[in-house]
N, C-alpha and C positions, 0 to 999 in steps of 0.2 A: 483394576482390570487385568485380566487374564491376556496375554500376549499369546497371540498364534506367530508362528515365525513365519507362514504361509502369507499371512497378508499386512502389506505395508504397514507403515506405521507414519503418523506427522505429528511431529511436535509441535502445534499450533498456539497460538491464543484468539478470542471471541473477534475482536476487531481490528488486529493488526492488519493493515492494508495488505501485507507480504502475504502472511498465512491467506487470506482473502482469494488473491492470484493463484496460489498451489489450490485453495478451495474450488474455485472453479471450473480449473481444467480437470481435475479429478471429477467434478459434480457433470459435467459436461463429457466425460470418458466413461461415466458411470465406473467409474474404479470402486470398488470395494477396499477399504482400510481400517486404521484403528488410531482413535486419535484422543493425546495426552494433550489435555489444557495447561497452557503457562501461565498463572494471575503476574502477566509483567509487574502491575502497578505495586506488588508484593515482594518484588523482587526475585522472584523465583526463576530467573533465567539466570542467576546467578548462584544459584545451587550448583554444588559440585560435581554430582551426579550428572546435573546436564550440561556442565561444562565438559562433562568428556565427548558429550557428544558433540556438541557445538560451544567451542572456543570462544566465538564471537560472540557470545551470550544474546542471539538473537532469536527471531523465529523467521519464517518453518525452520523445520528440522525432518529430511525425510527417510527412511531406513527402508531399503527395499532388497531383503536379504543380505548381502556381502556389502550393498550399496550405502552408504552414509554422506545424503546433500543435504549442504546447508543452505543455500545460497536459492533463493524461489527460482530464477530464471532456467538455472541449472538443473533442478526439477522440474519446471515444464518440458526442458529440451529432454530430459532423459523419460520422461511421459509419450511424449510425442514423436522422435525421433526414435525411441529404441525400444519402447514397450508397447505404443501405441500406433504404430508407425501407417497402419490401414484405415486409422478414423480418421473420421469428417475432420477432424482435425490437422491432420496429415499436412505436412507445406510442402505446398509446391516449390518446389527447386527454382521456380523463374521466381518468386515471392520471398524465398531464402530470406536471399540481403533484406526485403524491405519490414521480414517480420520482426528478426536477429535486429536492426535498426531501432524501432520499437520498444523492443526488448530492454536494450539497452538505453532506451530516453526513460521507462520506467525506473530504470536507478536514480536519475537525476530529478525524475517527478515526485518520487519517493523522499529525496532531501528536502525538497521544497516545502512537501506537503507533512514531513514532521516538526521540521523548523514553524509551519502556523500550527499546528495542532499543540505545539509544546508555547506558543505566544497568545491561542485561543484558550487553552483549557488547563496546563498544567503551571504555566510564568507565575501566579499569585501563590498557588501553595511553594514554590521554589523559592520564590521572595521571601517567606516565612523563617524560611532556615538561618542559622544563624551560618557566615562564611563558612567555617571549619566543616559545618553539617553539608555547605552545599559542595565544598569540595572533597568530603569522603563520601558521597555519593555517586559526582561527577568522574571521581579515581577510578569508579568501578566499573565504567565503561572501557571495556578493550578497543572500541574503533573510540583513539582520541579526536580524529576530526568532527566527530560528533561531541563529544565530551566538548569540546570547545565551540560549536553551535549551540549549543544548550547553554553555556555560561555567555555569552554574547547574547541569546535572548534573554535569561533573565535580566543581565545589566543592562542592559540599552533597550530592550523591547524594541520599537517600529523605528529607533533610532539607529540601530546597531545594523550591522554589515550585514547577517545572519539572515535580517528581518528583509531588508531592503534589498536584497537579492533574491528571495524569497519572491516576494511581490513579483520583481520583474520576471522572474521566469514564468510564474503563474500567469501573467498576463500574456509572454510568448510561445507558452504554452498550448492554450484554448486557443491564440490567434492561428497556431499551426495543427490543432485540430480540425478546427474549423475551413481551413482552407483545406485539408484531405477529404475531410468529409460531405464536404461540397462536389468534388469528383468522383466519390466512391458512395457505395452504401455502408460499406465497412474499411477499417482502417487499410487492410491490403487487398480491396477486391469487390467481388459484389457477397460473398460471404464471409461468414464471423471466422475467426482463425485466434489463435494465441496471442498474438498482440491487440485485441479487441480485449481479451481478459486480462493481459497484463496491465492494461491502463487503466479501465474501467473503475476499480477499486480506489485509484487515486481523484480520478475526475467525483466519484461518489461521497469522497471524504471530506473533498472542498465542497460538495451539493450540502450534504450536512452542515456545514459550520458555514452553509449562507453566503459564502465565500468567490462563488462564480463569481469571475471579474468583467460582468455585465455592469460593474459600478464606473468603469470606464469607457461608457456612453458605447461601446461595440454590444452587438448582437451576438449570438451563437447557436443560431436557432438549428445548424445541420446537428451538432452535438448534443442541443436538445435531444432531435429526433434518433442520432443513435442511441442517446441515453434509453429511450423508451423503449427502439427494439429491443436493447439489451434486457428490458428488465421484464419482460415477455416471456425471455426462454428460464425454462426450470430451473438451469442452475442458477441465477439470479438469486431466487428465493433462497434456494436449497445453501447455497455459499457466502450468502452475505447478510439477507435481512434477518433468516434466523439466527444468527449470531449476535443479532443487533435488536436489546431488549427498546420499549418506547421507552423508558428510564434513559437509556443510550441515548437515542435519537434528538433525546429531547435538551439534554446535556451539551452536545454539539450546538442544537441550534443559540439555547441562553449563551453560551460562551461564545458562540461565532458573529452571534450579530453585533455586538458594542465594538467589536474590531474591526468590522464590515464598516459601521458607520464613520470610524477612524479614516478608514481607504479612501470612502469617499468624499473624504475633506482635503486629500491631498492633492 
């Protein structure tokens, strides 16, 4: 692909929940960009190339002239805040703190929700490796607290710290969705704003892998129904399910359900 220096650029991958969040406030700002796929599971964030861009060997990764963010939240505020500062997206200054609030509980939903995905889908081929294989793969991770969440899921699975903290924020998670959502229509308001999209990708992920903790006899029928609005408006499609082949979809669900059914024996 041919690089315009004129129009941004996202170093994305198909389904990374992060890329997903930069996906949608761009698909929702209608931004025009240009976007270099990372096959994670190939290792290709660990190219040196894109180590110079991003250190942290993660995704996104967004280049908006002079501009180099790595960090998804960081690019929505610099979307929102300072290039886009007149869209529907716009935050209000009284809603500031409680978007920023948000924002920031998506880091923490983001732990949660790779810590199952890596105990749903990726723990059996990890198991495979032989020690020495799992730990020069785990070396390669620059954020070690992840590197050591990942070696605590494979060795202990739903027994290990990783897993069991997992669960419970999952479950206090939706419970403190669900109680916003029950006052509001949207997470800050009676309309959609930024922390609608920063979450959404993660509530979507545990949708996939069958994982709502409706296994613990609670309902969530308000985050149902945001779920639906959300999936309404264009950028839905546009940032999330096309990236997401049925081959995907269907992958999540065979891996999520035998761990679903584990939840619901404890």
């Amino acid at each position: 692909m041919m690089n315009n220096v004129d129009i941004p650029i996202l170093y994305h991958s198909e389904t990374s929940v992060c890329s997903q969040k930069v996906r949608l406030v761009l698909a929702e700002l209608d931004v025009k960009w240009q976007g270099f796929f990372l096959d994670l599971k190939k290792g290709e964030q660990f190219l040196p190339d894109y180590l110079m861009i991003n250190p942290k060997a993660s995704v996104p990764a967004y280049i908006d002239g002079d501009e180099c963010l790595t960090e998804s939240n960081d690019i929505i505020m610099h979307l929102v805040e300072e290039k886009f500062k007149s869209s529907h997206l716009s935050i209000n200054p009284n809603k500031f703190d409680d978007v920023k609030s948000w924002l920031e509980e998506s880091v923490r939903f983001h732990t949660s929700v790779h810590v199952l995905t890596t105990l749903s889908i990726n723990r059996e081929k990890l198991l495979s490796l032989s020690p020495e294989e799992l730990a020069e793969k785990l070396n390669r991770f620059p954020d070690r607290a992840r590197a050591k969440r990942v070696h605590d899921v494979v060795q202990s699975g739903l027994e290990g710290i990783a897993a069991s903290t997992s669960i419970i924020y999952l479950k206090n998670i939706f419970q403190k969705l669900e109680t916003q959502l029950q006052r509001s229509e949207f997470l800050c308001g009676d309309s959609v704003t930024v922390a609608d999209l920063a979450i959404l990708p993660f509530v979507m992920r545990i949708d996939f892998l069958q994982l709502k903790p409706d296994w613990s006899d609670t309902n969530f029928n308000a985050v149902d129904d945001w779920i639906a609005k959300l999936k309404q408006r264009p950028s839905f499609k546009k940032a999330i399910m096309d990236f997401h082949s049925p081959e995907a979809l269907e992958k999540y669900k065979v891996h999520g359900t035998p761990l679903r059914e584990e939840l619901m024996k404890l």
